[in-house]
C-alpha positions as CSV (number, residue, x, y, z in Angstrom):
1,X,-40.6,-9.1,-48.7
2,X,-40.0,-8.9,-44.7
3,X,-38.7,-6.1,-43.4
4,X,-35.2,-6.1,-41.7
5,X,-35.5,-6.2,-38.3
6,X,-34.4,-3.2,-36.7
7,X,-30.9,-2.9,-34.4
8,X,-31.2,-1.8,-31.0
9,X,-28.9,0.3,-29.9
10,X,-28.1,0.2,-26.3
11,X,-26.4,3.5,-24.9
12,X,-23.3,3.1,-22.9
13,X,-22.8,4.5,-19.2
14,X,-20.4,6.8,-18.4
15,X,-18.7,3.9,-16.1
16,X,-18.8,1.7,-19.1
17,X,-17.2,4.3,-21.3
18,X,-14.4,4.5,-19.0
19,X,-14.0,0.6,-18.5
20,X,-13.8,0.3,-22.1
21,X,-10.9,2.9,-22.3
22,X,-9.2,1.6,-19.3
23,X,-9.4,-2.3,-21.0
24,X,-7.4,-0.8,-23.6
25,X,-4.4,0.4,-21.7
26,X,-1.9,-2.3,-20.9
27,X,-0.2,-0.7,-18.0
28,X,-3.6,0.5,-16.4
29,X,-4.6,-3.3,-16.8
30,X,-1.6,-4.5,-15.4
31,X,-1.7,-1.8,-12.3
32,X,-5.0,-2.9,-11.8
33,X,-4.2,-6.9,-11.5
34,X,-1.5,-5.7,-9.6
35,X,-3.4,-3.3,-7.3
36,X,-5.7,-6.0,-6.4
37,X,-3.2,-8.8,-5.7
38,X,-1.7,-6.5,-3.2
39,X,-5.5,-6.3,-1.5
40,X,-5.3,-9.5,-1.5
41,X,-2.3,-9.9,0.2
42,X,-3.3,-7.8,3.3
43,X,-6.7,-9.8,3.7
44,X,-4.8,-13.2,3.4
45,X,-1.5,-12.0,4.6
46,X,-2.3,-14.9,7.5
47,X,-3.0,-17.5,5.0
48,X,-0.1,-16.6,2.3
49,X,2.2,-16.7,4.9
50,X,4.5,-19.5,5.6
51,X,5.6,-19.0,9.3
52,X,4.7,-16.9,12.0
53,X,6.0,-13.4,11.8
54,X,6.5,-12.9,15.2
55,X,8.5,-16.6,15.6
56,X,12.2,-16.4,16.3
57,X,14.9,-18.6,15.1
58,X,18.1,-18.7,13.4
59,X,19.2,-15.1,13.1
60,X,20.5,-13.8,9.7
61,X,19.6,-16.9,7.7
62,X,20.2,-16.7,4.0
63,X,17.0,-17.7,1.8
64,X,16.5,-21.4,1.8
65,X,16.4,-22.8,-1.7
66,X,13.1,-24.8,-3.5
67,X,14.9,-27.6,-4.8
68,X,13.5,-30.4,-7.2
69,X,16.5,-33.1,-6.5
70,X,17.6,-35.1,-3.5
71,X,20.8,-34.8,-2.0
72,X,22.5,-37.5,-4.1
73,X,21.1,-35.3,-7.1
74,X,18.2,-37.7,-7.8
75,X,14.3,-36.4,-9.0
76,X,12.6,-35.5,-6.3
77,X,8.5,-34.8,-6.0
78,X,7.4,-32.8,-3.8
79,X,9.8,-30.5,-3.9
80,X,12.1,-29.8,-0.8
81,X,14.1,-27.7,0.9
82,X,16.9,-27.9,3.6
83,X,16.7,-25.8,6.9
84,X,19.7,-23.3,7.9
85,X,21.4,-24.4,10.9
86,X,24.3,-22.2,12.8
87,X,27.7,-23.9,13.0
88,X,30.7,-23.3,15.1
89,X,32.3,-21.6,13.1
90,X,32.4,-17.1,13.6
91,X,32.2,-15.1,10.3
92,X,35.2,-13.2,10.7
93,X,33.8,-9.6,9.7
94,X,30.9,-9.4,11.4
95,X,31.3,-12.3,14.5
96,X,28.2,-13.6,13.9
97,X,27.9,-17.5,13.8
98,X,28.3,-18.7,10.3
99,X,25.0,-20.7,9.0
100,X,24.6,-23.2,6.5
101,X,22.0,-25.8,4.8
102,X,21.0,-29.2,7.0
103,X,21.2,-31.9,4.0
104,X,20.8,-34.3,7.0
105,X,16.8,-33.2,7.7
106,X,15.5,-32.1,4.4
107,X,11.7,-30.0,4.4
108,X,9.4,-31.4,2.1
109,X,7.1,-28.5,0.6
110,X,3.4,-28.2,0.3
111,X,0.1,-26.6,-0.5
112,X,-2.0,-25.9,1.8
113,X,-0.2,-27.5,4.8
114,X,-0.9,-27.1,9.0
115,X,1.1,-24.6,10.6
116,X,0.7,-21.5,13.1
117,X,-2.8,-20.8,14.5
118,X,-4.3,-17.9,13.3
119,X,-7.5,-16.3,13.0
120,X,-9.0,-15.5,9.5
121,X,-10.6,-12.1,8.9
122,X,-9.8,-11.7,12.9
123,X,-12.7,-14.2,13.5
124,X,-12.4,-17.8,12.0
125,X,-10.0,-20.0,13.9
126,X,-7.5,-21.5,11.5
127,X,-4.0,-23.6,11.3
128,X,-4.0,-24.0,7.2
129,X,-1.3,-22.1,5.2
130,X,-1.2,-21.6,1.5
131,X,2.3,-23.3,1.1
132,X,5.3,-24.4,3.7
133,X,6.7,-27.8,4.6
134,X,4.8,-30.4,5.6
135,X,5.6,-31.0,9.3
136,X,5.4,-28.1,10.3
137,X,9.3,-27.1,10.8
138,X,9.8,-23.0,9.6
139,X,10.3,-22.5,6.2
140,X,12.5,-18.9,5.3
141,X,12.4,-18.3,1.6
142,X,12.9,-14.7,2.1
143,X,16.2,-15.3,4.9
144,X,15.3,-13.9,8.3
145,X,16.3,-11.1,10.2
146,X,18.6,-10.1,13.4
147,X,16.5,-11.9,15.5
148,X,15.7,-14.9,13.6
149,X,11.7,-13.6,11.8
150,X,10.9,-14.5,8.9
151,X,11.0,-12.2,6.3
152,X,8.5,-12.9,3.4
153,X,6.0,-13.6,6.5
154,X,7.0,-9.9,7.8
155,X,6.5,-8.4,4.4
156,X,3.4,-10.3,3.7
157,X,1.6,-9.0,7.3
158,X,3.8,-5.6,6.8
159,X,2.0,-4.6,3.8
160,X,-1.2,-4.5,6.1
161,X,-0.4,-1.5,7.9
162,X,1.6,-0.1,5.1
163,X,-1.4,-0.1,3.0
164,X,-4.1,0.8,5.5
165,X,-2.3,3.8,6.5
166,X,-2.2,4.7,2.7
167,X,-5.5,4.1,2.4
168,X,-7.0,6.1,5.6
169,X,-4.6,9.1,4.8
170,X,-6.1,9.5,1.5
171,X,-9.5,8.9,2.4
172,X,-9.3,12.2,4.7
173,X,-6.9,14.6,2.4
174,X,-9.5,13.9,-0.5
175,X,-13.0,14.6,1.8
176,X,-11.4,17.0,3.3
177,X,-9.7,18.4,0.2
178,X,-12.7,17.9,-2.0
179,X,-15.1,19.9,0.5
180,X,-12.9,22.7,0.9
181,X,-11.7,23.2,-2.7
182,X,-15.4,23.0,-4.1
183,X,-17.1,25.2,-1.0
184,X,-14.3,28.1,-2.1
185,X,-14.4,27.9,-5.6
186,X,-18.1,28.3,-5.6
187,X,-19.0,30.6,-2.9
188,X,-15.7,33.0,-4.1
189,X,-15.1,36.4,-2.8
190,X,-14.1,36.8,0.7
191,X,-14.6,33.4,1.9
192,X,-12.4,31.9,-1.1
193,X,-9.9,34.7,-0.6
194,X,-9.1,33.7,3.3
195,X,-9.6,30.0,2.2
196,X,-6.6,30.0,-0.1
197,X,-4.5,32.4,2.3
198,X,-4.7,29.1,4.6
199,X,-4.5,26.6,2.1
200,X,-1.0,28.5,0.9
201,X,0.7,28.6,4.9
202,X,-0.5,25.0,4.7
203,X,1.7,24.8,1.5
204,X,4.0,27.0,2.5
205,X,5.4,24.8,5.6
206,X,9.1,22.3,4.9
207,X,6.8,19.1,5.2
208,X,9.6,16.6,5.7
209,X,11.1,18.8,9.1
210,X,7.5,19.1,10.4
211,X,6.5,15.3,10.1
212,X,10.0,14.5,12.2
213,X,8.8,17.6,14.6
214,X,5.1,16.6,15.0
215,X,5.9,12.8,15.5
216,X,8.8,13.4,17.9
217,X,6.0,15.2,20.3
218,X,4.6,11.9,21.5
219,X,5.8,10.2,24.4
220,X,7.4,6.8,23.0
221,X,5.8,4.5,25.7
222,X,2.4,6.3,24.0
223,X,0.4,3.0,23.3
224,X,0.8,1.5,19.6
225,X,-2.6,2.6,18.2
226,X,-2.2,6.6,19.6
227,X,1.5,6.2,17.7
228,X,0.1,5.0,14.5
229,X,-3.3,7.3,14.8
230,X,-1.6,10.4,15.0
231,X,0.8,10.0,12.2
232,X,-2.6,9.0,10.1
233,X,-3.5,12.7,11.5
234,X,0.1,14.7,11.0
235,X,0.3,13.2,7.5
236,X,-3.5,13.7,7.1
237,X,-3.2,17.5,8.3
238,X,-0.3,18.3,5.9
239,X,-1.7,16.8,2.5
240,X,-4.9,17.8,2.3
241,X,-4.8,21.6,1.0
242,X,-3.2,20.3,-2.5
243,X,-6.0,18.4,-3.4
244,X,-8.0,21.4,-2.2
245,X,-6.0,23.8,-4.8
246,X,-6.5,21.3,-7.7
247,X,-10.5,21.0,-6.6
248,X,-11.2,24.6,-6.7
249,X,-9.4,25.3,-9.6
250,X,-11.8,22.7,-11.4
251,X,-14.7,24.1,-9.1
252,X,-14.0,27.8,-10.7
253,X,-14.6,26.4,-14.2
254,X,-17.6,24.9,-13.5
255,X,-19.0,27.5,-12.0
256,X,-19.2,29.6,-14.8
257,X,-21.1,26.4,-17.4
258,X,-24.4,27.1,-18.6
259,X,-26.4,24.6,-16.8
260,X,-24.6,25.8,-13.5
261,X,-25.8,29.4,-14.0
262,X,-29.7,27.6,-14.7
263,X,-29.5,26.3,-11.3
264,X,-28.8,29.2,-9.9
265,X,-31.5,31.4,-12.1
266,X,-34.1,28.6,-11.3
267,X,-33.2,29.2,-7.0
268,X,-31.6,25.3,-6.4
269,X,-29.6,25.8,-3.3
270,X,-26.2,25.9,-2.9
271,X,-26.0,22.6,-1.8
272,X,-28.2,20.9,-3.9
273,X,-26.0,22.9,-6.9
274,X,-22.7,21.9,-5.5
275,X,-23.6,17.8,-5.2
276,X,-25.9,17.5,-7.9
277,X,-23.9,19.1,-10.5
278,X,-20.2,20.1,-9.2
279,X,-19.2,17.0,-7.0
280,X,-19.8,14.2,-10.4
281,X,-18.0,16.8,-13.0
282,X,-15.2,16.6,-10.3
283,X,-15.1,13.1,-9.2
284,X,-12.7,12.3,-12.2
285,X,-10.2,14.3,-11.6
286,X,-10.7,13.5,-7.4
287,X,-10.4,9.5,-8.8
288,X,-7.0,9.8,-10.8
289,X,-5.8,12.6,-7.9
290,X,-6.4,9.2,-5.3
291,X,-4.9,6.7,-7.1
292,X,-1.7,9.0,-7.8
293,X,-1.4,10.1,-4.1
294,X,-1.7,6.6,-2.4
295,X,1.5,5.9,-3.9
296,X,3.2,9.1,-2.0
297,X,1.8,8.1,1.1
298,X,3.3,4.7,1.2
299,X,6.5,5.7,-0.1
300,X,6.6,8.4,3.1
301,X,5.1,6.3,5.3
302,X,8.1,3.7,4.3
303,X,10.7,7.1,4.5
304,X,9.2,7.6,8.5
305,X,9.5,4.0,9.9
306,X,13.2,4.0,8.0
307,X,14.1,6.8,10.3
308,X,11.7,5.5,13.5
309,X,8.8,7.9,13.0
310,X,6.0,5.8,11.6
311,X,5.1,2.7,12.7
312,X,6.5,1.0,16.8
313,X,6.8,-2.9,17.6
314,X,4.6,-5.5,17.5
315,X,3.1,-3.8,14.2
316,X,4.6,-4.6,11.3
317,X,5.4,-2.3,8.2
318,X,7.6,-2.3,5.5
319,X,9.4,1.0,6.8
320,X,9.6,-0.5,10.4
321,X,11.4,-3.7,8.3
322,X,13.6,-1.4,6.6
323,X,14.9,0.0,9.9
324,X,17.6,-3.2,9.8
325,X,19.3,-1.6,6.7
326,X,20.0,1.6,8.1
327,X,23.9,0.0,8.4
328,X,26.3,-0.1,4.8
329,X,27.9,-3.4,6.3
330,X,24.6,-5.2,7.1
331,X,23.8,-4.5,3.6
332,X,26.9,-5.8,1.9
333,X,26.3,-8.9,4.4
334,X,22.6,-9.6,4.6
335,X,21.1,-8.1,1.1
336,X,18.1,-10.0,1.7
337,X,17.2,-7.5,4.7
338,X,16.3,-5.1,1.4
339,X,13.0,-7.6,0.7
340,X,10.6,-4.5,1.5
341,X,12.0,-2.2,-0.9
342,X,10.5,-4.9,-3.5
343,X,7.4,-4.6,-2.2
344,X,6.9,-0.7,-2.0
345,X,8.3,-0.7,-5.7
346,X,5.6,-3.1,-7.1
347,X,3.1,-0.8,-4.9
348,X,4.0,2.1,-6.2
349,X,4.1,1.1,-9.8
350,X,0.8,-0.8,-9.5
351,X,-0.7,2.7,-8.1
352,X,0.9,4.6,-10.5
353,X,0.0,2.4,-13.2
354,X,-3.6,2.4,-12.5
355,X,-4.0,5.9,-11.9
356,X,-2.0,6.7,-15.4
357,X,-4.4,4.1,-16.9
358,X,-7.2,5.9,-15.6
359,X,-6.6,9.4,-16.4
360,X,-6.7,8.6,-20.4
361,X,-9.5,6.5,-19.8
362,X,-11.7,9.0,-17.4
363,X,-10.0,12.1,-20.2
364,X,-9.4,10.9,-23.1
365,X,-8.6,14.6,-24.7
């Protein structure tokens, strides 16, 4: 008789573990395909988008249909739309000229068609745009705004800005949260006590009043890039010392495990204790803490340009955007103005999503 041949067992990585988990969660899955469309977005926002953001044209346009018939009502392939053009005619409410579709000139549509110039990555030289009409006339599926932008264009390049500053804010709050919570949880006693005495005034100040305070103080002909880098540092400043409470808490814990303690007895240094064996028994909680706070940021970042705090022209965001809906009768006339909010919903959902989805996977009990 032959012997069986013997199974091989092949031990999983931690990483592994966790992607297997995660796999199983639908709404981590989807918040992760969701999450990286939305990277995908700001790299390409050039490419995905139709018309040039900073173009001007008919003001107020309603979004232009996609339609598959001609103007007789006859198939039609490729599929075509039909440009707003203003009339003579005033709205009587709001005195603006009323618009209306061009059946004279129809747009047929396209993939990957020439349009505005535009440099890939900031480098490569380019004129090709995912989809739009084929010669080259503005497309607005999306309507335009008060001065006649497009606004899926706006939203596609506004989600650049909206999501970098997301993305820088909570790359400082958790170093900067992380170092401090794990540096006063293990070295305790005095330092820990004055630590946390800061960490709570931190805490302790209305954050809401002192963004609107802090970003009043600079001069508004300050350049763009001082604007937008010192809200990065105000919101920065103020959101930090939470992820510092959570990190010590965990830090005080681990402190106290066995293989900690050997360390110690053995004479590793504090440093080579707090990287080699705090920061990975940490990094879980620090993961799921990210993906739930990036979220936050966006949604105040949005809540700032609304009122005029965030984000100053030429740069695009979804709160600078949103600014044009601060009136109830622009609403009720030009709902597609609200385009953004769609945008900062998905974001926040797909954030939420994944970091939900990686919280049972990372701690399953």
């Amino acid at each position: 008789m032959t012997a069986a041949p013997e199974e091989k067992h092949h031990n999983e990585s931690y990483s592994a573990l966790v992607w297997r988990r995660l796999r199983r969660s639908f709404t981590g899955m989807m918040g992760l395909v969701l999450v990286g469309l939305l990277i995908v977005i700001a790299v390409f926002a050039d490419f995905l988008s139709p018309v040039d953001p900073k173009a001007t044209g008919v003001a107020f346009a309603p979004p232009q249909a996609i339609s598959f018939t001609d103007r007789d009502g006859n198939f039609a392939f490729p599929p075509r739309s039909y440009p707003i053009r203003e009339t003579e005619e005033l709205d009587p409410i709001t005195f603006q000229p009323v618009v209306g579709p061009d059946y004279d000139n129809p747009q047929v549509l396209g993939f990957f068609v020439e349009g505005a110039p535009y440099r890939l990555f900031g480098l490569i030289p380019a004129d090709r745009h995912l989809f739009g009409t084929t010669d080259g006339t503005a497309i607005h599926l999306l309507g335009t705004d008060k001065f006649g932008r497009d606004v899926l264009s706006r939203a596609l390049h506004g989600s650049r800005i909206s999501l970098m500053i997301a993305l820088v804010v909570v790359s400082i709050i958790t170093v900067v949260g992380t170092t401090v919570g794990m540096m006063s949880g293990y070295f305790g006693g005095r330092f820990d006590a004055w630590t946390q005495r800061f960490v709570e005034l931190v805490l302790a100040f209305p954050q809401l009043p002192l963004y609107l305070a802090l970003t009043s103080l600079i001069p508004v002909t300050a350049p763009t890039n001082v604007f937008l880098a010192f809200v990065i540092i105000v919101m920065s400043a103020l959101g930090w010392a939470q992820m510092s409470r959570e990190v010590r808490g965990k830090t005080l814990a681990l402190a106290r495990i066995d293989y900690v303690r050997a360390a110690m007895a053995i004479g590793a240094s504090d440093r080579r204790i707090i990287l080699q064996h705090i920061l990975p028994n940490v990094m879980s909680h620090v993961i799921v803490a990210v993906t739930l706070a990036i979220p936050s940021v966006v949604l105040l970042e949005s809540f700032l340009g609304f009122l005029g705090f965030a984000v100053k022209p030429p740069l695009i965001s979804w709160g600078l955007m949103l600014q044009d809906t601060a009136n109830y009768s622009v609403i009720g006339s030009y709902p597609w103005l609200l385009a953004p909010v769609g945008f900062v919903l998905v974001t926040v959902f797909a954030f939420n999503a994944l970091g939900d989805g990686l919280r049972d996977a990372i701690d399953p009990y």
